[in-house]
C-alpha positions in Angstrom: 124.2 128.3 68.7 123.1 125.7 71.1 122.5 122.5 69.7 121.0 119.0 70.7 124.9 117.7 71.3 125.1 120.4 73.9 122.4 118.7 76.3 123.6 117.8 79.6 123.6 114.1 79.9 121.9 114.2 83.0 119.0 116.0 81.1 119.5 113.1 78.3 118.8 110.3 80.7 115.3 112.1 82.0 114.3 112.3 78.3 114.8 108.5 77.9 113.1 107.7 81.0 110.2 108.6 79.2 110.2 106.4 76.6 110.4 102.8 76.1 113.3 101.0 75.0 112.8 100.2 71.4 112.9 104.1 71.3 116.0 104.7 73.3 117.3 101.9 70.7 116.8 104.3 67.8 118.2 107.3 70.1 121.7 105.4 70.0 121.7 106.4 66.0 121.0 110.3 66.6 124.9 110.8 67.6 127.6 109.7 69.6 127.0 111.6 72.7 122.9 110.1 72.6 124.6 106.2 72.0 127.0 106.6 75.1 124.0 108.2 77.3 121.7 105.3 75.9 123.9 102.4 77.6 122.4 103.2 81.5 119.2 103.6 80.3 118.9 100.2 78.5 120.6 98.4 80.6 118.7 99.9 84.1 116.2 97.0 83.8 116.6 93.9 83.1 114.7 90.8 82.6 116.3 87.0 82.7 113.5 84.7 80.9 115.9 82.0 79.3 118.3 80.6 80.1 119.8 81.8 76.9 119.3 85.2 78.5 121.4 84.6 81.3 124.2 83.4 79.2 123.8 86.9 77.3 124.2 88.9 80.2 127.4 87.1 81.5 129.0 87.5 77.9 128.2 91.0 77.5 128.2 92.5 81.1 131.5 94.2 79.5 131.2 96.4 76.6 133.3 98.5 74.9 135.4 98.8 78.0 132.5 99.5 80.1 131.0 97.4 83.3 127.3 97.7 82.1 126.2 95.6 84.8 127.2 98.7 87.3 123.6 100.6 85.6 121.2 97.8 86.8 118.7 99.1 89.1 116.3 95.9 89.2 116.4 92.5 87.5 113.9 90.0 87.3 114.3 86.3 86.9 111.4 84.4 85.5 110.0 80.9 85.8 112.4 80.1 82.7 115.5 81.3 83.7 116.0 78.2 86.1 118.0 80.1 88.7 120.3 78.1 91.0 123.0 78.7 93.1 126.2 79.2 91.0 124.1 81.4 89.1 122.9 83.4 90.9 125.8 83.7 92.1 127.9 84.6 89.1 125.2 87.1 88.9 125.1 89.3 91.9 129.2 90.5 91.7 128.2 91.9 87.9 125.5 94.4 89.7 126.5 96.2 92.2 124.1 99.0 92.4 121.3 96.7 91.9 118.1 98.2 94.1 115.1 95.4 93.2 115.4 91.9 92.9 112.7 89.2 91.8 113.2 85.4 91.4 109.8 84.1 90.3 111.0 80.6 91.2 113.6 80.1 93.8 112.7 76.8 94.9 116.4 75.6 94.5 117.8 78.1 96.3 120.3 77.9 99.4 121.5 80.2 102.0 124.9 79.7 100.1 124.1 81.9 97.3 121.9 84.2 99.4 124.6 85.1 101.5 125.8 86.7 98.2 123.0 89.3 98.7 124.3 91.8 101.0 127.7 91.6 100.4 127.1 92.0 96.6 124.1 94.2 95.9 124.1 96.8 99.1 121.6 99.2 97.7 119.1 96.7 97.7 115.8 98.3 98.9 113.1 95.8 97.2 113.0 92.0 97.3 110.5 89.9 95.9 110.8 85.9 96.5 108.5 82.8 95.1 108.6 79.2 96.4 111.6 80.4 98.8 111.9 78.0 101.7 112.6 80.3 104.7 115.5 79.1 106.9 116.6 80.6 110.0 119.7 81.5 107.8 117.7 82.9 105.2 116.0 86.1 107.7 119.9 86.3 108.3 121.1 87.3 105.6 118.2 89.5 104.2 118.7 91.5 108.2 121.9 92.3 106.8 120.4 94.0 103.8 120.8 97.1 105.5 118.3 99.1 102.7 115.9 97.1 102.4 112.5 99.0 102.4 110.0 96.2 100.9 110.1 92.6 100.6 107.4 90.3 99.3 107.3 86.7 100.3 104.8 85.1 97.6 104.5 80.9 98.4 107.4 80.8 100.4 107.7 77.7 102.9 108.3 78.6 106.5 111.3 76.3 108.0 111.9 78.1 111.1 109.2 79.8 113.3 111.8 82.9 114.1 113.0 82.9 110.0 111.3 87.0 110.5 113.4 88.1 113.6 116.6 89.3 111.7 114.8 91.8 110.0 113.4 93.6 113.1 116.2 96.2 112.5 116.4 96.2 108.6 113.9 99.5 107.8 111.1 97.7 106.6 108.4 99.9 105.5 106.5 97.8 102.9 105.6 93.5 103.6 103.4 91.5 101.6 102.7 87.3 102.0 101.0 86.1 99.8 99.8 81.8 99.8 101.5 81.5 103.2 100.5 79.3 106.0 102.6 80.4 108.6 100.9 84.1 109.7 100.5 82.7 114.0 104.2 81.6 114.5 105.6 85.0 113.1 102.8 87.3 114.5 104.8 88.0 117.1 107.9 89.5 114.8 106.3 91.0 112.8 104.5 93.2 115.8 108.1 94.5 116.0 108.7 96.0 112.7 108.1 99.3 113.6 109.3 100.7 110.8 106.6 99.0 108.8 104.0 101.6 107.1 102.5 98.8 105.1 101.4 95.2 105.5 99.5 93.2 103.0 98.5 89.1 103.4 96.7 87.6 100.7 95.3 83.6 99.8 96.9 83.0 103.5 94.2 80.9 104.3 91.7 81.9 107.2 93.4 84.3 109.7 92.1 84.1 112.9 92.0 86.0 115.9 95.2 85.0 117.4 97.3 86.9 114.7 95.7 90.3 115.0 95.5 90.2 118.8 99.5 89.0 118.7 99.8 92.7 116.3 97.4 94.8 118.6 100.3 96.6 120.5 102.8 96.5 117.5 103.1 98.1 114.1 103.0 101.7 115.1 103.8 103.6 112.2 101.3 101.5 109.8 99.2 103.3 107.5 98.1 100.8 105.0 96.3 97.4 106.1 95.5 95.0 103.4 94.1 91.5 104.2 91.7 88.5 103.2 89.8 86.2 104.5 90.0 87.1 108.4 88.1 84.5 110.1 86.4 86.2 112.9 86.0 89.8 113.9 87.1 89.9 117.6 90.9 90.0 116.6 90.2 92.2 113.5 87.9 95.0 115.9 91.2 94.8 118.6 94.0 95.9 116.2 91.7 98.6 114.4 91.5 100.4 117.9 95.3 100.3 118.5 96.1 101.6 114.9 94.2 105.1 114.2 96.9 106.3 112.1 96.0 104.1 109.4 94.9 106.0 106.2 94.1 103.1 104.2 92.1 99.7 104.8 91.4 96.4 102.2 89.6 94.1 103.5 88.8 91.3 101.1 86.5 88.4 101.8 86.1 89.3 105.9 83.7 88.6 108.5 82.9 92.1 108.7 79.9 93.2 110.6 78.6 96.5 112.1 81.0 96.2 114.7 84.1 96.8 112.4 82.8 99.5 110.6 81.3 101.6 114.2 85.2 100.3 115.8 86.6 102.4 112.3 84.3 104.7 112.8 85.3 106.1 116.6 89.2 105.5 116.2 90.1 106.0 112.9 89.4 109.8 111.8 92.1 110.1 109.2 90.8 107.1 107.3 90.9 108.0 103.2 90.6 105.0 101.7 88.1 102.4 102.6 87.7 99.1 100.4 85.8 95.5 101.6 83.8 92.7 101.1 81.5 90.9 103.5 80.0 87.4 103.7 77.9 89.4 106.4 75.5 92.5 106.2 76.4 95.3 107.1 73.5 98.3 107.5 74.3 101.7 106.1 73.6 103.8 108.8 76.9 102.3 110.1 78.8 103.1 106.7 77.0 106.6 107.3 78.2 107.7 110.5 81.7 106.4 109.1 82.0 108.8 106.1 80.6 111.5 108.4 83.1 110.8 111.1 86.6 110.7 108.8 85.8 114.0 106.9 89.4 113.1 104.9 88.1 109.5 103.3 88.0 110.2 99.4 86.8 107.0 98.4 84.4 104.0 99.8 84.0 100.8 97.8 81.6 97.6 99.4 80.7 94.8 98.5 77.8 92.9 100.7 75.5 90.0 101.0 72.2 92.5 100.7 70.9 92.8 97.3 68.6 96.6 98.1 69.8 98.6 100.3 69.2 102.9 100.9 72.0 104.8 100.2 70.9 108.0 102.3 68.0 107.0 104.7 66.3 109.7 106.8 68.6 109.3 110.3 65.9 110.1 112.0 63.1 107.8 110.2 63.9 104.6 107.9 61.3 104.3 105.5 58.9 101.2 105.5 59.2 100.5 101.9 61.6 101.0 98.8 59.3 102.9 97.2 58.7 105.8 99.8 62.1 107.3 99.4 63.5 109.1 95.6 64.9 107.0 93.6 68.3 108.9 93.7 68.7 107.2 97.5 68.3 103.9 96.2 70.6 101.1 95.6 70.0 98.2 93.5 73.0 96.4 93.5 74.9 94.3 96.2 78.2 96.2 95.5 78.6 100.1 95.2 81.6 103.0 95.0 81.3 106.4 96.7 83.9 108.6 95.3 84.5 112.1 96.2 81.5 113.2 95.3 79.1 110.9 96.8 81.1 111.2 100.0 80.4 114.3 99.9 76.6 114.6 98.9 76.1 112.0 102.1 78.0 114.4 104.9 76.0 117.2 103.3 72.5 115.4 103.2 73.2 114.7 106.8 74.3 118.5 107.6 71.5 119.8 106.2 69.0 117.0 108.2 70.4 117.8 111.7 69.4 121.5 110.9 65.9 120.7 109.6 65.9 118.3 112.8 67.2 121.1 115.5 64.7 124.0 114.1 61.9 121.7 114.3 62.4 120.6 117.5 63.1 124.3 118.6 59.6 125.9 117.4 57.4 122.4 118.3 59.0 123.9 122.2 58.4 127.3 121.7 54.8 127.1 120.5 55.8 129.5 117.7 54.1 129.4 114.7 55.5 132.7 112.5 59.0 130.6 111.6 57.0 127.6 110.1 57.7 129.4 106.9 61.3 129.0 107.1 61.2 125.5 108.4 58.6 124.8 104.7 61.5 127.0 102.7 64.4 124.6 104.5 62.4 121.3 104.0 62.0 122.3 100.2 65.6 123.0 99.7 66.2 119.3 101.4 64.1 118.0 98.8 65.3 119.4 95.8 68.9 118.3 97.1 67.9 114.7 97.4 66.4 115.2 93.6 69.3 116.6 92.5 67.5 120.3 91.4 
């Protein structure tokens, strides 16, 4: 008879990735075979708070015979751990396999003990730096990282204007910068990660044109844009018309006007995702003929400077006042979300309006008045559509 012993520990490590690690501590009771399949699963994350914590893991990288450092997959330093060189460095050789690394404060740093990086931990696809300063020497050695797939630079001090270049060739797919002040003098590296698929900048400060038109002809396999604070919409409305094969687009605090939306609106059909805020107004016959033009966008969220607003106006004829349209097509709110279904509801309303539109303007021609009863049935079923019957 099969019993629990007999499980594959391949199929005992799945079961322990779904549960959290004071349970895989009582798993090590169950039996032998369940304690020596827990040891890669405890140790695959680690997190260095203390300093007290490193000390730990240097003492005990070895047990029972066994190189536990060899099962971490990502370890985190904190604020607390007081990371320096020589430990970092005493660090790296224990964890060979190691795929993400994030030092919440490497403000002490050198490109001594980052040199370590990719000539200990060569699996390394995820990077995650805070208060780094960013040497020459430093894009060096991360180029050499030869896996690397994401790396986030969060308040790190630019030292050299080129400190980007060595990781043209490294197969970058995912970049954020976060509290950098630097974006203009790299602008033109970073238009050569074509590898990238994803770029996010966040509390960088104003960005302004120069940056996105330095990116217009650059970043050709990006399908997620995330930014803040982009000073002026020239740049912004120049890089959207190179990129239609973005999917997703976060704009956060932008001078976004009409322009933006009618520039997403005529390049960027395969848009699905849709998120900003605008100091500026934007109408909503523009965020109209948007959902109707990328049939695959799944969800809109806005924020604007315009307290009322209609959320389905007649395109043919905006009303005068709030009051002359159903309360259904009303919003009262500066901010709303469209999900699926309110995507949908707005390409539909719109559908059925060119038809009422075309038939009209087809028997008003021909002079004909036996139809007009099909024109009152199709006006009635637009009604009771807006009311929801």
């Amino acid at each position: 008879m099969t019993t629990i012993e007999d499980l594959p520990k391949e199929i005992i490590l799945k079961i322990f990735d779904l549960l959290e690690t004071e349970n895989v501590y009582q798993c090590q009771l169950v039996n032998k075979h369940f304690h020596s399949a827990s040891i890669p699963a405890l140790w695959r994350d680690l997190s260095i708070d203390t300093e007290d914590d490193y000390h730990w893991f240097i003492n005990h990288s070895c047990v029972s015979g066994q190189r536990t450092g060899q099962y971490v997959k990502s370890i985190y330093f904190c604020f607390g751990s007081n990371i320096d060189d020589e430990k970092l460095m005493s660090v790296l050789p224990l964890i060979p396999n190691l795929e993400e690394l994030e030092i919440k404060d490497a403000t002490i740093l050198t490109d001594k003990s980052l040199s370590f990086i990719p000539k200990c931990c060569k699996k390394l696809n995820k990077l995650t730096w805070e208060s780094l300063t960013m040497t020459y020497e430093a894009g060096l050695m991360l180029g050499q990282c030869s896996e690397l797939e994401t790396l986030h630079l969060n308040c790190c001090y630019l030292f050299h204007p080129n400190c980007l270049q060595p990781l043209i060739d490294v197969p970058l797919k995912r970049l954020v910068i976060t509290e950098g002040s630097w974006l203009i003098e790299t602008a033109r590296d970073l238009a050569r990660f074509h590898h990238l698929k994803e770029l996010t900048i966040q509390n960088c400060g104003d960005i302004p044109n120069e940056f996105f038109q330095q990116l217009a002809f650059g970043l050709p396999n990006l399908k997620h844009l995330y930014v803040e604070k982009v000073k002026e919409e020239a740049g912004l409305v120049s890089f959207l018309k190179t990129h239609s094969g973005l999917r997703e687009i976060w704009l956060d605090s932008c001078h976004v006007t009409d322009a933006t939306v009618e520039t997403i609106t005529h390049y960027i059909h395969g848009l699905e995702l849709l998120l900003f805020k605008t100091t500026e107004d934007v109408s909503i016959q523009a965020l109209h003929q948007l959902v109707c033009h990328c049939p695959n966008l799944s969800m809109c969220a806005f924020k604007r400077r315009r307290h009322r607003e209609y959320l389905i106006p007649d395109p043919h004829r905006r009303p005068d006042t709030i009051s002359s349209v159903p309360d259904q097509l009303v919003s009262s709110s500066s901010s709303f979300y469209w999900d699926k279904k309110m995507l949908h509801y707005i390409r539909t309303y719109y559908s059925i309006m060119e038809k009422y539109q075309s038939l009209k303007e087809q028997l008003e021609a021909s002079g004909q008045s036996g139809p007009l009863k099909l024109l009152d049935e199709l006006k009635k079923q637009i009604e009771d559509f807006v009311k929801g019957e």
